[in-house]
C-alpha positions as CSV (number, residue, x, y, z in Angstrom):
1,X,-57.1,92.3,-25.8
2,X,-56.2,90.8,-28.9
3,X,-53.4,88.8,-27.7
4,X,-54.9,88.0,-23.9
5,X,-57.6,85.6,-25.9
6,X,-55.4,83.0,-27.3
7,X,-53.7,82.9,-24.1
8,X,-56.3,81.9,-22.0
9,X,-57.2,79.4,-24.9
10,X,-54.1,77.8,-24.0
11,X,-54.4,78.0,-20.6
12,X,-58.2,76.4,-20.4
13,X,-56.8,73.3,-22.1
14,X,-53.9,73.2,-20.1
15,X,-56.2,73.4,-17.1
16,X,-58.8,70.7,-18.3
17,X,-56.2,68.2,-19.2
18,X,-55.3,65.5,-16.4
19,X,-52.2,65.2,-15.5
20,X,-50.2,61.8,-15.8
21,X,-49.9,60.1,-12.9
22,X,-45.9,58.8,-12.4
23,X,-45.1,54.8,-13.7
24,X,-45.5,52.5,-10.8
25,X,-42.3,50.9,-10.6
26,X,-41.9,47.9,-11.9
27,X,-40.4,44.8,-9.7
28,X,-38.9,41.8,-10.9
29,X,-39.3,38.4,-9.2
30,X,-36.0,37.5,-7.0
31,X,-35.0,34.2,-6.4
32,X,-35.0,33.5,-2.8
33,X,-32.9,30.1,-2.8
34,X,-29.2,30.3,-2.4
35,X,-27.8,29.7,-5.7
36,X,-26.1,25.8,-5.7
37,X,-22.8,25.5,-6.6
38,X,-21.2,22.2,-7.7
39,X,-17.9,21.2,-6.8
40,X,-15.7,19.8,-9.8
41,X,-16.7,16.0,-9.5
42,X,-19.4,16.1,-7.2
43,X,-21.6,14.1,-9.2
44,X,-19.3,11.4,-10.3
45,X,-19.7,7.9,-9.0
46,X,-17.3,7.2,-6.4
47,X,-14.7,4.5,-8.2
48,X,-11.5,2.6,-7.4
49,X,-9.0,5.2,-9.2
50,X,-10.0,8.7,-10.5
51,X,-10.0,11.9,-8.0
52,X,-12.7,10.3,-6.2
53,X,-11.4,7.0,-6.0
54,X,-9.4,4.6,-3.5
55,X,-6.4,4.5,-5.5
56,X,-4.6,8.1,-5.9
57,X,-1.0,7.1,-6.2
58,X,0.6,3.9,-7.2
59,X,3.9,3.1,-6.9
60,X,6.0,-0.6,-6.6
61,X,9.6,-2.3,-5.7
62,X,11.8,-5.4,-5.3
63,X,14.3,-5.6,-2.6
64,X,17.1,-8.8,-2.9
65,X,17.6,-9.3,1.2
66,X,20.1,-11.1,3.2
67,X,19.7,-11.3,6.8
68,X,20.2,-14.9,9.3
69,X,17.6,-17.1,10.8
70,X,17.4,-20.1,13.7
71,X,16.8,-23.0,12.4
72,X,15.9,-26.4,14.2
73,X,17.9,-24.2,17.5
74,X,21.0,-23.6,15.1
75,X,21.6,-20.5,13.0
76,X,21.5,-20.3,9.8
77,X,22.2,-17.8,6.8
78,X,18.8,-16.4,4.9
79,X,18.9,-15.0,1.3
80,X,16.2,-13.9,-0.7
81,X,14.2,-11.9,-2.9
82,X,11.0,-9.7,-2.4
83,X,8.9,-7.4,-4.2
84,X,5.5,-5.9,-4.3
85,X,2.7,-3.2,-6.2
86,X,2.2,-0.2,-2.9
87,X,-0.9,1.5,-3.0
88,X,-1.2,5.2,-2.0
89,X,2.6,4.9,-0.1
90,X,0.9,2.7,2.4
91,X,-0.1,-0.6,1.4
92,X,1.7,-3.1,-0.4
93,X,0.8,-6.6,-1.5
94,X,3.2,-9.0,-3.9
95,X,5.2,-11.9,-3.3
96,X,8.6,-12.9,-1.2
97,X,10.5,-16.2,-1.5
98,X,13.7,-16.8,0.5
99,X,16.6,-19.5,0.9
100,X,18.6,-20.4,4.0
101,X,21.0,-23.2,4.9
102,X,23.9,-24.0,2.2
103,X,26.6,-25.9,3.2
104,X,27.6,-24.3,6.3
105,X,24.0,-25.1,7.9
106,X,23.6,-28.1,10.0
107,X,20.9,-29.2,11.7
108,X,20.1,-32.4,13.9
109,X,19.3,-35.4,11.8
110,X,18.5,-39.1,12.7
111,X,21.6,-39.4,10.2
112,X,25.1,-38.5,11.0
113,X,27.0,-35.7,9.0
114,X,23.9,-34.4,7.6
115,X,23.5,-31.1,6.0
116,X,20.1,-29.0,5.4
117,X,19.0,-26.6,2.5
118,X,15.8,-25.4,1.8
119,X,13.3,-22.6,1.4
120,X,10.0,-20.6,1.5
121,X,7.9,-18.0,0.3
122,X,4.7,-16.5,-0.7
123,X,2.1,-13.8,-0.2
124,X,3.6,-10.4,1.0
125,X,1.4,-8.2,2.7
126,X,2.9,-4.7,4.1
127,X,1.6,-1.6,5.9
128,X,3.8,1.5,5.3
129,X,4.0,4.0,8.2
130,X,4.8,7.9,6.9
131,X,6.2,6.6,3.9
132,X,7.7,10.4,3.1
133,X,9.8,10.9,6.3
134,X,13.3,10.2,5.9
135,X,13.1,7.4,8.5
136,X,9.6,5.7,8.6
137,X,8.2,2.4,9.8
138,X,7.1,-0.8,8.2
139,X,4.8,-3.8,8.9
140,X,4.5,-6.6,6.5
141,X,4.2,-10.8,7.0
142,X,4.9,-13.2,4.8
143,X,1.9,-16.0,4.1
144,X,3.0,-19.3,2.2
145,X,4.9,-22.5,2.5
146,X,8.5,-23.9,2.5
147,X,10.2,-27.1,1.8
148,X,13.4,-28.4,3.8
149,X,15.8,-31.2,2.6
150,X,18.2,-33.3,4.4
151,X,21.3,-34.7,2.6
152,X,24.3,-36.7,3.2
153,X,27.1,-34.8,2.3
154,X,28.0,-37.0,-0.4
155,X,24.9,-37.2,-1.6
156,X,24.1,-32.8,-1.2
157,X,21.9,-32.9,-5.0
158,X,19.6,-35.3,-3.9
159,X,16.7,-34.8,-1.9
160,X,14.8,-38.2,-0.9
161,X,13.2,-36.5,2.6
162,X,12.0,-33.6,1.9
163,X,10.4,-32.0,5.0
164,X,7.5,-29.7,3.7
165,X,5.7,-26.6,6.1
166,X,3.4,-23.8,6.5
167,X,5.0,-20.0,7.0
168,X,3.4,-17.4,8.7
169,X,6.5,-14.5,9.0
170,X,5.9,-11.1,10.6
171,X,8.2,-9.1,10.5
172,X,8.7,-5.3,11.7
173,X,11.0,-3.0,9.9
174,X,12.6,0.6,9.7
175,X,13.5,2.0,6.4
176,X,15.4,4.9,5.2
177,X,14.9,7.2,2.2
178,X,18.0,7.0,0.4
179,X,16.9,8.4,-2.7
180,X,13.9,9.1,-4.3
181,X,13.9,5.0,-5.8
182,X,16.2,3.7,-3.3
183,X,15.5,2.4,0.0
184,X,17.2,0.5,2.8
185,X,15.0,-1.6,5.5
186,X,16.6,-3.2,8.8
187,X,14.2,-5.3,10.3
188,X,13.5,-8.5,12.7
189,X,10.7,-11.0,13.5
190,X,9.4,-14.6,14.1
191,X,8.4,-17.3,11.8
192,X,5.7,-19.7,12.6
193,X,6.5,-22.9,10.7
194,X,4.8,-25.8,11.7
195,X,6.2,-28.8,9.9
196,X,3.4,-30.9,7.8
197,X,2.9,-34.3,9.7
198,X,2.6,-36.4,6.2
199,X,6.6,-35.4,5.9
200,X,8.2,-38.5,7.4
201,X,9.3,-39.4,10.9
202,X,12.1,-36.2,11.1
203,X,10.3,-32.9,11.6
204,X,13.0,-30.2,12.6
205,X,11.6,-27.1,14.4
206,X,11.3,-24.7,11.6
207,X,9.9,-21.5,13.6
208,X,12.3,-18.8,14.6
209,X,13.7,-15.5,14.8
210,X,14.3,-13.8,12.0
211,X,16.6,-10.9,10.8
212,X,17.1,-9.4,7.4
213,X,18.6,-6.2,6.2
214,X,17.2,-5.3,2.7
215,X,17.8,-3.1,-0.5
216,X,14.7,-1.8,-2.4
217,X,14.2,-0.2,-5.5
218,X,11.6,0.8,-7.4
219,X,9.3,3.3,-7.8
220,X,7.5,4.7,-3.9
């Protein structure tokens, strides 16, 4: 009896006390949205060079060239000198001058034993086609002006007449990758050269075929 009371002490308090109800869970907010990722660069301004720009490679050559050309309906030798700045391995732009006659070159002339030397150049504008084949493709025209003169043979230094006329020279070309800064190009065209009608009473057809075999070097 003695020990039966302090055990139903217990046991009353026990009984009377609530019992604790289990912690709710608690939930934290999730972000619906699909997390954004930014690409490296996405957010710079779009420029002429940089990862996101036009100009991603740049590369250039010169190319001495020797090839033949008709000139006033007789043929004639053609020797010159090219070179240019090529953009991403498929544009090029730069300048091209060239030199045909010498001594050997005659042409018709209201003068008797009459010999012709001259030249022409300027702008040099060129499309590259699969520049990193081994044998690839090349458009390019030349845009400028030339200058003919006439001389006796006597008289070869002197240049009184001088016959002066616009060039517009397309050309189309095949090159080879000889090395990794040497090329060779074979190519042929037409030159439209209407002579300049301030230039004197003899005006020599200066359109005509073209052909020129060339050796470039540089950097592609």
């Amino acid at each position: 009896m003695t020990f039966a009371l302090p055990l139903l002490f217990v046991s009353s308090i026990a009984i009377a006390a609530p019992a604790e109800s289990p912690a709710a869970p608690v939930f934290e907010p999730v972000d619906a949205s699909p997390a954004l990722v930014t690409a490296p660069g996405a957010d710079e301004p779009t420029t002429l060079t940089g990862s996101r720009g036009f100009l991603k490679q740049s590369g250039w050559y010169i190319a001495p060239n020797f090839g033949a050309t008709t000139l006033d309906g007789h043929l004639s030798s053609l020797v010159g000198l090219r070179g240019g700045w090529l953009i991403n391995r498929q544009f090029g732009i730069g300048l091209a001058g060239n030199a045909f006659g010498w001594d050997s070159a005659q042409i018709d002339s209201p003068r008797p034993n009459t010999r012709v030397d001259g030249g022409y150049g300027g702008l040099l504008l060129q499309y590259v086609i699969a520049s990193d084949k081994l044998v690839h493709g090349t458009i390019d025209a030349t845009i400028g002006g030339g200058a003919l003169c006439a001389n006796a043979v006597e008289n070869r230094r002197e240049c009184k007449d001088a016959v002066t006329f616009f060039v517009f020279e397309p050309t189309a070309n095949v090159e080879l990758n000889v090395t990794s800064f040497m090329r060779v190009a074979l190519g042929g065209g037409y030159r439209f050269a209407p002579v300049d009608d301030r230039s004197g009473p003899y005006k020599p057809a200066m359109s005509g075929f073209v052909t020129r075999a060339s050796l470039e070097f540089g950097q592609f």
